[in-house]
N, C-alpha and C positions, 0 to 999 in steps of 0.2 A: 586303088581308086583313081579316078581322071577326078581333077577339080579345077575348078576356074578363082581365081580371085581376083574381083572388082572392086575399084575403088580408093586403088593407090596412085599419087602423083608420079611417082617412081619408087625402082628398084635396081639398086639397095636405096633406103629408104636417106632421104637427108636433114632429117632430122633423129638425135638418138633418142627422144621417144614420141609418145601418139600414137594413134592409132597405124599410120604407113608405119612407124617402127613393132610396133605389133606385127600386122600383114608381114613383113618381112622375116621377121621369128620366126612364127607359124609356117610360112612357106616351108622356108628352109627346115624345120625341123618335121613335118609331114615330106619333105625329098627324102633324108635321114629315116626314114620310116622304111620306104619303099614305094612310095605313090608318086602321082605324078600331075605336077603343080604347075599351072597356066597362069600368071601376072598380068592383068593388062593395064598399061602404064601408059603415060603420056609420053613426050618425045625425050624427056628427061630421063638419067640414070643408066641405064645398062644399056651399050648402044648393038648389042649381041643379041643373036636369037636365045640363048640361053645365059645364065648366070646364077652359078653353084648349085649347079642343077635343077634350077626352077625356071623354065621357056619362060620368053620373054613376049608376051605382046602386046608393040610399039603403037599407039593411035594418036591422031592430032587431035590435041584438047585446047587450041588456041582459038580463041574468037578477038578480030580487031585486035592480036595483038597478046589478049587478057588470057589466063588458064579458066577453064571451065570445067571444073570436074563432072557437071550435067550432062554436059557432051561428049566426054569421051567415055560417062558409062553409058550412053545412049549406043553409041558405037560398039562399046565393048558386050553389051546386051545384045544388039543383031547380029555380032559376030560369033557370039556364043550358041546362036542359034543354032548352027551349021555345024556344031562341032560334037560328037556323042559322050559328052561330059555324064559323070554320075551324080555330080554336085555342084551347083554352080554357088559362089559363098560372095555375098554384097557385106563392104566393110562403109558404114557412118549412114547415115539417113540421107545427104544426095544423091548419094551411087542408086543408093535404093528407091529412087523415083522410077526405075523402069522393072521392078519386079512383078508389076502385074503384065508388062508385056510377055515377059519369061514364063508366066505362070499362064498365059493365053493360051501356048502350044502343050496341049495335054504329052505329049511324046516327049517335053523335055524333061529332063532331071529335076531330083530334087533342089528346092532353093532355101538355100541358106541367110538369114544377115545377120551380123553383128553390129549392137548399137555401143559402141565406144566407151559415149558420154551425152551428156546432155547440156554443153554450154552453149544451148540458144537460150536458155529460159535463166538466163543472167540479166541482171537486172540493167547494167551496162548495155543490153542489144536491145532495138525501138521496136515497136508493139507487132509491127508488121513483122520484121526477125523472126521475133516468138511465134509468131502467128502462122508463118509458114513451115515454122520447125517443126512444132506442134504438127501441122497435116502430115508431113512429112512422116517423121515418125508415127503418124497413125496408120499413115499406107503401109509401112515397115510390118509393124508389128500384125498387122491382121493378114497380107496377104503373105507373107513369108511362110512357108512351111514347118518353120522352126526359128525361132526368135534366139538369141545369145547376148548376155550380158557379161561384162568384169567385175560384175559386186550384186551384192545382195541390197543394196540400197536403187540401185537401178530395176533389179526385180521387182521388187513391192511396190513401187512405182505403176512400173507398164502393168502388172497383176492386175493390180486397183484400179488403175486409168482405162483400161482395154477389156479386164476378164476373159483372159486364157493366157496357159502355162507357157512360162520362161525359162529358160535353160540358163546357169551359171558356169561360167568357165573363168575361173582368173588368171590372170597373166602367170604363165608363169618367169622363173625368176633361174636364175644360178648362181651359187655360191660366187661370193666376191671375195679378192684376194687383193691383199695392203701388203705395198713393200715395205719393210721395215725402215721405220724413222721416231725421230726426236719427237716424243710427245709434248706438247706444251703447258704452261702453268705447275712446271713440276711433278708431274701425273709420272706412274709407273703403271704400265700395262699388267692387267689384271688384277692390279692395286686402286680401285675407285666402281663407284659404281654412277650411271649416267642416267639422267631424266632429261627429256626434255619438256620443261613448265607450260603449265597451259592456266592462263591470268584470268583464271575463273574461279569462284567461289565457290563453285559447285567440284570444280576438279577435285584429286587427291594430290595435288601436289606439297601443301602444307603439312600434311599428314604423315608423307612422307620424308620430309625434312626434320618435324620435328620427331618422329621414329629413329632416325638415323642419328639425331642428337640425344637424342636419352638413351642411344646404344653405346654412345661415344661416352657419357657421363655418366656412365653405368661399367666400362670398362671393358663392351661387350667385342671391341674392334678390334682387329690386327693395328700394330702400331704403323702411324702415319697413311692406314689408309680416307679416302674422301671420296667426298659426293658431289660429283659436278651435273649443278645445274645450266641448261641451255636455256637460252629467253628466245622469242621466237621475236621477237622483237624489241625497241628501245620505247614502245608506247609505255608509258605510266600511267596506272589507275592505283585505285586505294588497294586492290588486291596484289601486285606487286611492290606496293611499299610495306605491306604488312608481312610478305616475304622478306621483302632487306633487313629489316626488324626482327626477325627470327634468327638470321644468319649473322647479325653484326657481329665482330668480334669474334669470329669462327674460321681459324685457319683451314679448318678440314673441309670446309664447304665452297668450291668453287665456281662462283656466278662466271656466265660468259653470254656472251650475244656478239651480231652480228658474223657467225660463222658462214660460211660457204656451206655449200650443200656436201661438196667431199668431206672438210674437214671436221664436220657433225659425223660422215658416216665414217672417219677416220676415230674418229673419240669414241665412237659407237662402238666398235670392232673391237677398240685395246682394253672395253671396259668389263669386270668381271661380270657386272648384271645390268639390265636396261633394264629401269623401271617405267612403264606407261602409268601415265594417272591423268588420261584425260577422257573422252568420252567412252561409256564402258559398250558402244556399238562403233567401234575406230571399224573403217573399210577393211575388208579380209585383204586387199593387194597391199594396204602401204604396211602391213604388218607380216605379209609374205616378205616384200621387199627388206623389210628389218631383220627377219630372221636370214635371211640369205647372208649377212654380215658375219652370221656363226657364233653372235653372243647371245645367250638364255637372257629370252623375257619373263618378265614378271609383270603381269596382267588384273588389273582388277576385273570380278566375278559382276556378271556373266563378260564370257567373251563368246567371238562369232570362231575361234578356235579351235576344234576338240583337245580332249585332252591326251587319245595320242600322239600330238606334236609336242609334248613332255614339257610346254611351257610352265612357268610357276606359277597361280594364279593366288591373290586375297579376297576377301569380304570389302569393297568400295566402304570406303571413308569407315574403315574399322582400326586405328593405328596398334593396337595390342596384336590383333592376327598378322599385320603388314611387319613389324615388331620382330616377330617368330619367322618370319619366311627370310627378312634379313639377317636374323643374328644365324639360322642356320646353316646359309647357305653362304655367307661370306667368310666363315670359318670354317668351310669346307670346301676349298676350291678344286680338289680333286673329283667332289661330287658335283660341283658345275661343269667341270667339262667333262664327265663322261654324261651329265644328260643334255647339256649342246651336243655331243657327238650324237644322241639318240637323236635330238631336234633334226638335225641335217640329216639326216638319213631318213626318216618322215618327210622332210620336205623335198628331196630327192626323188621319194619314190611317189610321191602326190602332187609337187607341183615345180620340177622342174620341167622342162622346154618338151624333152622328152615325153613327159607322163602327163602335160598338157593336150601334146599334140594327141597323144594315145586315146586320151579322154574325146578330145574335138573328134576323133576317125569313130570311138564308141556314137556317138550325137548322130552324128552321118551316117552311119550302119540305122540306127535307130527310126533316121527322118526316110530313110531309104524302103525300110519294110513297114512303115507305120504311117498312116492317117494320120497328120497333127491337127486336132478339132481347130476349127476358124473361131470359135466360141469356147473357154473352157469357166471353168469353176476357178473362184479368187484364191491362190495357193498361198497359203500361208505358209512364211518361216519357219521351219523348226529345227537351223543350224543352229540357235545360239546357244550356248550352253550353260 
């Protein structure tokens, strides 16, 4: 397939992520396919007509000086015009201010957009912000021939707000790889298991601690192994001191905060199990991005998950079932890594880079032979399990 992508500042992208670091993945991994991938970029980035085989096309996006990404998808839109693309693909809601010009000429391809994210309707941006985001992605979403989101929290959204059908495509992700080092706070790799706390009374983080302590004072542990909690911060409320109160006097249980985002996914990585206990609808990307570390989650019921990704799942704020999922599975660590090895080879074959992009060329064949109604019926979820 000929495809066009609008909407990036540059390529390779200069930030390592966002959406331009998206656009750049997907490039490159639809060239890896065998298609063939047109970028149009501003004056920044790859000063070559091609780059790792994704063509490069350079347009001036400066006004007085400033970068306008308005204007150089305005540009990148009438140049696309001319050109017998099969798919033309708009990345964020400004590129996608000129989709109804694209969508003017009956002869052209199909158009694609993908909406990233939605941080105009942050309460930090002033009413006008919102208010032009807001149009914005309304033009998006109605005239585009097929809409794309990275989460299922952004579909029910646009579903609701517009009524007609949105397509889910999450990022995908690949295995990450830690050179071996000194773990800190005396942790031995695959000897601990790691949460990171969520300072809610609603979460199951308490549940979990005290499961992990009546396993310890029960006898149920491998000797010296622990449970390190992450704080996501140093804010104190009554729900984090009622945690310090649980753990006081608890060698086996190690509090930390203030980590880096490596060193969280470095602790992540060397730990035998991750337990999540915060909200039981987490984004399906940041929980992709977690299992790409290669350590078995354990998930409070329901998740946005299935369960052939072999994760381990409990009954929310149930500690006798949370109880049994630990005592089994920590004294069996031969049976955690042969169901991580199943996890990563699920995620492999569903949402690495590759079976991403395989997915996006499926969407495209799709928008290609199909009518996508301008109107459709409000779809409701029914990934969550």
């Amino acid at each position: 397939m000929k495809i066009a992508f609008i909407g990036g500042k540059s390529l390779p992208a200069r930030e390592d992520a966002g959406a331009e670091k998206d656009m750049e993945r997907l490039a490159l991994a639809l060239v890896a396919l065998g298609h063939e991938v047109s970028a149009y970029t501003g004056r920044d980035g790859a000063t070559h007509a091609e780059w790792c085989g994704v063509k490069i096309v350079r347009l001036p996006m400066h006004i007085s000086g400033k970068p306008s990404v308005f204007t150089a998808s305005f540009l990148a839109t009438i140049h696309s015009l001319f050109v017998p693309y099969d798919i033309i693909h708009y990345h964020s809601v400004i590129p996608s201010a000129w989709i109804g010009l694209a969508r003017f000429f009956s002869r052209l391809p199909k158009v694609v957009a993908t909406l990233h994210g939605d941080s105009y309707r942050g309460s930090e941006r002033g009413m006008l912000a919102r208010l032009i985001g807001y149009l914005l992605e309304k033009n998006m979403v109605e005239k585009a021939d097929r809409v794309i989101v990275p989460t299922l929290r952004l579909r029910e959204r646009l579903e609701k707000n517009f009524h007609r059908e949105v397509s889910v495509l999450p990022d995908g992700v690949e295995s990450k790889r830690f050179r071996s080092g000194v773990l800190p706070y005396e942790l031995r790799s695959k000897r601990y298991i790691v949460t990171e706390a969520v300072l809610q009374k609603e979460s199951d983080t308490h549940y979990l601690i005290r499961a992990f302590l009546e396993l310890e004072d029960t006898g149920k542990l491998p000797n010296a192994f622990k449970l390190v909690v992450i704080l996501p911060s140093l804010t104190r409320n009554s729900y984090l001191k009622y945690l310090e109160a649980l753990v006081a006097n608890r060698e086996s249980v190690v509090v930390v905060a203030k980590l880096s985002p490596k060193e969280k996914e470095f602790l992540t990585a060397e730990a035998l199990l991750s337990v999540k206990t915060g909200s039981r609808h987490e984004e399906l990307n940041t929980l992709l991005d977690e299992l790409s570390l290669g350590t078995l989650l354990v998930l409070p019921r329901p998740t946005v998950l299935p369960e052939e990704s072999h994760i381990l799942t409990y009954p929310a704020q149930n500690i006798v079932a949370l109880k049994k999922v630990l005592a089994l599975y920590i004294n069996r660590p031969e049976k955690v890594a042969a169901r991580a090895l199943m996890l990563q080879a699920w995620l492999e074959d569903e949402h690495s880079l590759r079976a991403t992009a395989e997915h996006l060329v499926s969407l495209y064949r799709e928008t290609e032979h199909a009518k996508v109604p301008k109107k459709n019926f409000v779809f409701h979820s029914d990934h969550v399990a």
